[in-house]
C-alpha positions as CSV (number, residue, x, y, z in Angstrom):
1,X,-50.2,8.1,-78.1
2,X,-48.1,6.0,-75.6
3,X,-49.2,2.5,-74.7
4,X,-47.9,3.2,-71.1
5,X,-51.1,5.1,-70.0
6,X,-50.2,4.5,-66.6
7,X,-47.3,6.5,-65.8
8,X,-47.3,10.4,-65.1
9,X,-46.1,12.7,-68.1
10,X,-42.6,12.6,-66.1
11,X,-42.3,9.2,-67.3
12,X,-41.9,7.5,-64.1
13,X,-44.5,4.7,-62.9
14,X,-46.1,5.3,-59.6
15,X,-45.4,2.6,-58.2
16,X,-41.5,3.8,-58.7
17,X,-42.3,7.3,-57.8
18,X,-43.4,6.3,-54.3
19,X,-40.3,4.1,-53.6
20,X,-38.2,7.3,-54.5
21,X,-40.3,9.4,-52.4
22,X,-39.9,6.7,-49.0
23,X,-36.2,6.7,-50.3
24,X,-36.1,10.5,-50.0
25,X,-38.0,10.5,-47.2
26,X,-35.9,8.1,-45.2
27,X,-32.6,10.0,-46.6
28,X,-34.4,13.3,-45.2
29,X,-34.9,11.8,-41.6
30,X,-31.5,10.2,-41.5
31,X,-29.8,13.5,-42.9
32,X,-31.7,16.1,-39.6
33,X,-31.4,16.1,-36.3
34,X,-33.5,12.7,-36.0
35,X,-31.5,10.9,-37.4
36,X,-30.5,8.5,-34.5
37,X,-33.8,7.4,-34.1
38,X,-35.6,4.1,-34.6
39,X,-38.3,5.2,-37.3
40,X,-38.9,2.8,-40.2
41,X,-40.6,3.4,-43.3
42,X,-41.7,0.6,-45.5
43,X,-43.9,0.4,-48.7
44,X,-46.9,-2.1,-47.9
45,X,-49.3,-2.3,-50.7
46,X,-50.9,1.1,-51.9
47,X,-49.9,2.6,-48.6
48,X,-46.6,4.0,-46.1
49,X,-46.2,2.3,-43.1
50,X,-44.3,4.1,-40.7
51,X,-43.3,2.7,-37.2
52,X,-41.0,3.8,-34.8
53,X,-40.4,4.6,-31.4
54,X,-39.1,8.7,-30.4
55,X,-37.8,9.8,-26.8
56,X,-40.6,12.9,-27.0
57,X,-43.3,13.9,-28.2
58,X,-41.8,17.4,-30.2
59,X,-39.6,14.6,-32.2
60,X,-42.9,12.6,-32.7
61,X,-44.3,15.6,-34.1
62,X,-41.7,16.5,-36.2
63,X,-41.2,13.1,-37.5
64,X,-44.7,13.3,-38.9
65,X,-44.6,16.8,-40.5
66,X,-41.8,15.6,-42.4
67,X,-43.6,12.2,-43.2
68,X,-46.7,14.4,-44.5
69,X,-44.3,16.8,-46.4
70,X,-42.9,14.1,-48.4
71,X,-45.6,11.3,-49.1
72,X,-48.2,14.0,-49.8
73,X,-51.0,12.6,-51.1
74,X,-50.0,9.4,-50.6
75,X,-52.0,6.9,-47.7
76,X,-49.8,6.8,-45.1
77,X,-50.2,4.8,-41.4
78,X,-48.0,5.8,-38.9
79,X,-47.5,4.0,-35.4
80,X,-45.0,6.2,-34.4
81,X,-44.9,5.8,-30.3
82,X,-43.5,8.4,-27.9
83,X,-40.3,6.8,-25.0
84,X,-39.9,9.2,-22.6
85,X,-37.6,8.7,-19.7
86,X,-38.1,11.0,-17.3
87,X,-37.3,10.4,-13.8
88,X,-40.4,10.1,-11.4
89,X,-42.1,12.4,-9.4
90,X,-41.7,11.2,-5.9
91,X,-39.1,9.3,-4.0
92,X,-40.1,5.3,-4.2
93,X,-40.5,4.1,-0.7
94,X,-38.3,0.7,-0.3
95,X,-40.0,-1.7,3.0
């Protein structure tokens, strides 16, 4: 019996096997089409933070089925915030 009770029958400690998996994670996002954006992933604790700002709401959503793809089962906060710059509705009256 193996004194490192701890770790999984892959050998690797959790606490690794999380880093690898916000590694992979982060590697993923970089690697797809949103890439350019401002989304950071950091290990704080037990949990995922993940924080970020997105010019819509589809890469918002995407973002965060490839968050909860990767860190499954893992607790994960994400404060991930939609930019959109869309021009306005109506002319802006100038007095």
């Amino acid at each position: 019996m193996s004194s490192r009770g701890a770790e999984p029958a892959g050998g690797v400690p959790p606490a690794q096997s999380r880093e690898y998996r916000v590694a992979h994670l982060q590697d993923r996002l970089a690697a797809g089409e949103l890439g350019e954006l401002g989304v950071r992933i950091e290990v704080r604790g037990e949990a995922v933070l993940v924080t970020g700002t997105v010019p819509s709401a589809p890469a918002r959503e995407e973002v965060l089925r490839v968050v909860h793809e990767e860190l499954a089962g893992l607790p994960v906060h994400c404060d991930v915030v939609v930019n959109e710059t869309s021009s306005p509705d109506q002319a802006e009256e100038l007095t």
